[in-house]
N, C-alpha and C positions, 0 to 999 in steps of 0.2 A: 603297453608302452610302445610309442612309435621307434619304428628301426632308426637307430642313428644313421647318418650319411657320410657317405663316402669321402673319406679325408680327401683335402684337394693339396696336390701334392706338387704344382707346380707357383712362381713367384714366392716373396719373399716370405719367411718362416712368421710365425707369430712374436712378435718384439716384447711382450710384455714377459713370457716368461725367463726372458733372459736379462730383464732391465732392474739394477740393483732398486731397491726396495725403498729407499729415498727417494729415488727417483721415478718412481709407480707413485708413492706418494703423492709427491708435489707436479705430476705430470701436468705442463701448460700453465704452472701457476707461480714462475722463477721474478723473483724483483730484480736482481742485477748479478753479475759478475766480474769476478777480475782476474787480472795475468797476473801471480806474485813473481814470478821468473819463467823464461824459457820451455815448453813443455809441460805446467803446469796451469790449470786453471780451477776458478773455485767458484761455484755458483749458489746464489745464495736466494731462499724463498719466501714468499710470502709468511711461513707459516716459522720463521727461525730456523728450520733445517738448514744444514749447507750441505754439497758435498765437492770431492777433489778430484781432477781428472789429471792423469800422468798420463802424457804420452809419449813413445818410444818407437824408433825407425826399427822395420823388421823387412827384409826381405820378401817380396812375392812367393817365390819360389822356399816354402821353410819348411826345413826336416822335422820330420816328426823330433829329435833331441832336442833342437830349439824351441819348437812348441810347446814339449813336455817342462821345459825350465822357466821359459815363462808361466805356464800355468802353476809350475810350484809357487813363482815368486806371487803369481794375484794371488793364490791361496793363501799365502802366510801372511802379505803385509796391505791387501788388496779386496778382503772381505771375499772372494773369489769370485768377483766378477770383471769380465774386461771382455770388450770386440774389437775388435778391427774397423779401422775406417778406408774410405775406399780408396786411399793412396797406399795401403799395405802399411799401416801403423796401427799397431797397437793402444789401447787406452785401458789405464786401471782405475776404478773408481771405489774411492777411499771415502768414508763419514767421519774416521779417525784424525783428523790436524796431525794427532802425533807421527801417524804412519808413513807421511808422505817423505819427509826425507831417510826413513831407511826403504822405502821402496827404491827412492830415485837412488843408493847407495849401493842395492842389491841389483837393479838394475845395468847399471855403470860397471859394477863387478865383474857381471855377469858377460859385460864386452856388445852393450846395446848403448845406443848414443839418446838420450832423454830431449826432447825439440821439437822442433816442426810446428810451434804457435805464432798465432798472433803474423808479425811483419816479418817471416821467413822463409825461407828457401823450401819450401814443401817437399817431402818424398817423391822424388820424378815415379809417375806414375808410367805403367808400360804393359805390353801387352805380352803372351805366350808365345808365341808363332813357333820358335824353335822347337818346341813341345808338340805339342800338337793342331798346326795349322799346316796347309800343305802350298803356301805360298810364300814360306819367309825369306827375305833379302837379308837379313841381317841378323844375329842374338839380340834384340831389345834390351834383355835385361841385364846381357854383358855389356853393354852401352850405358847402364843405369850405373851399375856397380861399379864400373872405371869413373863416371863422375861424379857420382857421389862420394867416392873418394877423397875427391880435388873439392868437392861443395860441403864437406859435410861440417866446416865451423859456421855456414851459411843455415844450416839448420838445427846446428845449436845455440843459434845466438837470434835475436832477431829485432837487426841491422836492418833493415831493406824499408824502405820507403813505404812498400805494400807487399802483401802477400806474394809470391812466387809461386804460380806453377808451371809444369816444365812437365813436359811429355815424351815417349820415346814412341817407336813403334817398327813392327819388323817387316812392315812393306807398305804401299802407298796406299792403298788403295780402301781396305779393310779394318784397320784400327788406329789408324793416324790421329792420334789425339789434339783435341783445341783448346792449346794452352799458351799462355804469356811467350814461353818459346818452347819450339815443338821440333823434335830432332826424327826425322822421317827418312825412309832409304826412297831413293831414287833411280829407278830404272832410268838408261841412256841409248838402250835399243833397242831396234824391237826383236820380239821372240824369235829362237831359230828352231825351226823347223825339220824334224825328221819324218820326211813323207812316208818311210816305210812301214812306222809304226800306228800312226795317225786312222788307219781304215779298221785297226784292228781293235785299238782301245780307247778312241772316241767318239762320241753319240755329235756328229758335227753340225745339226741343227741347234743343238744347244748350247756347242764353243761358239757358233755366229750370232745368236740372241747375246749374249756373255757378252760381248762386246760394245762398250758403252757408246763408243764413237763411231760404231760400223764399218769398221777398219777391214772386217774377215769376213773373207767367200769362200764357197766349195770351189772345190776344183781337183782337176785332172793332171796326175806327175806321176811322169814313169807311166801310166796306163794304170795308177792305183787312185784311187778317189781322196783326195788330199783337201787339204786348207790352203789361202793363202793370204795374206796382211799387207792391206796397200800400206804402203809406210810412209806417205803424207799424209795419214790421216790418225796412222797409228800412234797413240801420247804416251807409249812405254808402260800402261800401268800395272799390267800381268794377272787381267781380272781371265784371259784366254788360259789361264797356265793348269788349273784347279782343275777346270773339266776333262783338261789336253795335256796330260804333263810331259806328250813330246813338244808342245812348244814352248821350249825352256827359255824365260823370260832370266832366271841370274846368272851374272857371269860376275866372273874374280876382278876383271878389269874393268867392265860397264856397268856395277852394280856399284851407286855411290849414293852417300848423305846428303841431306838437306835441310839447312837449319828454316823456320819456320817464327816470326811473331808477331805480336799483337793480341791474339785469340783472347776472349774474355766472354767469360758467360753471366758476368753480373752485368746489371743496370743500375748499380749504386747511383754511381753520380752520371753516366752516361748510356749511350747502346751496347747492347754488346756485341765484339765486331771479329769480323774472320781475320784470320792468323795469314801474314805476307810473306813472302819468299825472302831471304835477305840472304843465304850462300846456298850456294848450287857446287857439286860436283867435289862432295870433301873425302877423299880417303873413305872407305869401308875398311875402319884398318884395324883389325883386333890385335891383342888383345886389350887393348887399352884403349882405343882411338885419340889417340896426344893433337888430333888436327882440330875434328868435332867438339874435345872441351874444350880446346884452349879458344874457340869462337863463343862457346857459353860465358866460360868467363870475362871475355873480354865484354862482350854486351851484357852479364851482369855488373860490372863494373863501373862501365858508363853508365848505368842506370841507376847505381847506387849512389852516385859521386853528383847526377845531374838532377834525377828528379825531384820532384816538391813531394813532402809528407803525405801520405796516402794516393799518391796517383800509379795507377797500376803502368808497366810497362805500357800496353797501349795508347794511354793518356798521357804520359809521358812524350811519346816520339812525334803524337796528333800536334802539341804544344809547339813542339821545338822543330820540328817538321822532318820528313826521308832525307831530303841531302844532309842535313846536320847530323842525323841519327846514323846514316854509311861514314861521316867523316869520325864520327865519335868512336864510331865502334871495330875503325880503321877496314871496312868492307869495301872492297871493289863493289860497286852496279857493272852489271857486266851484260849481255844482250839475255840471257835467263829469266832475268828479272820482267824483262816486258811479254805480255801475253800477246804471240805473234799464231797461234795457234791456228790453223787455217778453217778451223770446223768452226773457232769458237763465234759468228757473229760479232756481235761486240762486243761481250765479254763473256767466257765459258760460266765464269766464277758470279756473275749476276743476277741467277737465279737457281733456283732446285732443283728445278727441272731441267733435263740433259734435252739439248733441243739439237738437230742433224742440218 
């Protein structure tokens, strides 16, 4: 018998053994589906099977306690199988009709909000950084959790014209999500500088590669071999900070938000199109940030109240046009908004590639 080979042990796991048994079944071979409510949906196949998917907002960041109570609840009412999707929500999948409404009861009990289908406010998806990234400007996920707060009958109901999604992220540069509206920290100066540290615990050919824009040279301070950052050139992004952590890119008072939209990654009915600047310079203000929602809100609002049935945020503002969409959503344009950048040619943002 030939040696078996060596498990490969990186990308994703095998899906079949974790995929409830209906659905190995009928895999590829579904006639239609429908929403009966909020969070629930029921997919039905060629062959007569159905089954029922419950989902339920969970946390990124979850304790093993909340883990273990939901896997009680797939156990009991849930055939025990459910995953995670990649906005951090949970899904149970039920064969039972009966079982779905005492899932969503045990559920609800249990102090989990059932939603996030269909034309709704999605789980603001968000990145770790505060954890373990060594560049974060901000908690992302404290960001998620103070608005979703203030969003979350947006994602138990679903009101919205089209799908909603909405992104956090804990620095600019690194995980900056592209979504409908994207809440991103913003550097406003550039890094400072401890030359005496600099010769001892950074490799300074590789803080000057690091450097997207070409901003940083070696150099000579004090008689110690240093860095330094022409700052017309420098765009604040803190990609120097990781290799050089004396040049300290956050501060309490220059370290602020940036609301971001448009972003779409479908080509349903259109392109899908990069995410636009719309507030610059909002509070970094934990532990709530009351500045940063209350601009979500207000531009999901106008978005709710203005656009036509299934047109996503982007297609929405494309229609109705930028000045109507800043006077809607009561936003100053303010000199932020134009790409004034001196490196950028004629537009930084025009192509892929970083060009000098």
């Amino acid at each position: 018998m030939a040696d078996m080979r060596e498990p490969i042990e990186t990308g994703c796991p095998d899906p079949w053994q974790y995929m409830h048994p209906v659905m190995r079944k009928n895999f590829g071979q579904w006639k239609y589906h429908e929403h009966p409510r909020p969070g629930v949906l029921r997919h039905v196949a060629y062959s007569g099977d159905e089954i029922w998917t419950v989902k339920a907002g969970t946390q990124r960041i979850l304790d093993v306690f909340s883990l273990r109570k939901l896997c009680d609840i797939g156990d009991r009412y849930a055939d025990g199988y459910v995953h995670f999707t990649i906005r951090s929500n949970i899904e149970f999948l039920v064969k039972d009709p009966a079982s779905v409404e005492p899932l969503i009861k045990a559920l609800e009990d249990a102090g989990f909000v059932v939603g996030g289908t269909q034309n709704s406010v999605a789980m603001i998806s968000h990145t770790q950084g505060w954890l373990h990234c060594d560049i974060p400007g901000t908690d992302a996920s404290g960001v998620v959790k103070a608005m979703m707060d203030e969003l979350i009958d947006e994602f138990r109901n679903a009101t919205m014209p089209n799908r909603v999604h909405i992104t956090t992220s804990c620095c600019q540069i690194n995980c900056g999500g592209q979504g409908d509206i994207a809440i991103n920290v913003q550097h406003t100066k550039p890094p400072k500088i401890n030359h005496d540290l600099v010769a001892n615990v950074c490799e300074r050919p590789s803080v000057v590669a690091r450097c997207p824009v070409a901003a940083i040279r070696p150099a000579l301070v004090n008689g110690k071999p240093s860095l330094e950052v022409d700052e017309r050139k420098c765009i604040c992004c803190g990609a120097c900070y990781p290799p050089c952590p004396p040049m300290q890119i956050n501060d309490a008072e220059h370290t602020k938000l940036a609301i971001w939209v448009g972003g779409n990654h479908s080509n349903a009915r259109g392109k899908p199109t990069f995410q636009k600047l719309v507030a610059a310079g909002i509070p970094n203000n934990p532990p709530r940030w009351p500045e940063a929602t209350a601009i979500v809100k207000r531009i999901l609002k106008a978005y709710k109240e203005g656009a036509r049935d299934w047109e996503r945020i982007n297609e929405w503002i494309e229609r109705i046009g930028w000045p109507r969409f800043f006077e809607e959503v009561e936003l100053p344009f303010t000199k932020y908004h134009i790409d004034t950048w001196r490196g950028a040619r004629s537009s930084f943002n025009a192509s892929s590639y970083i060009r000098f």
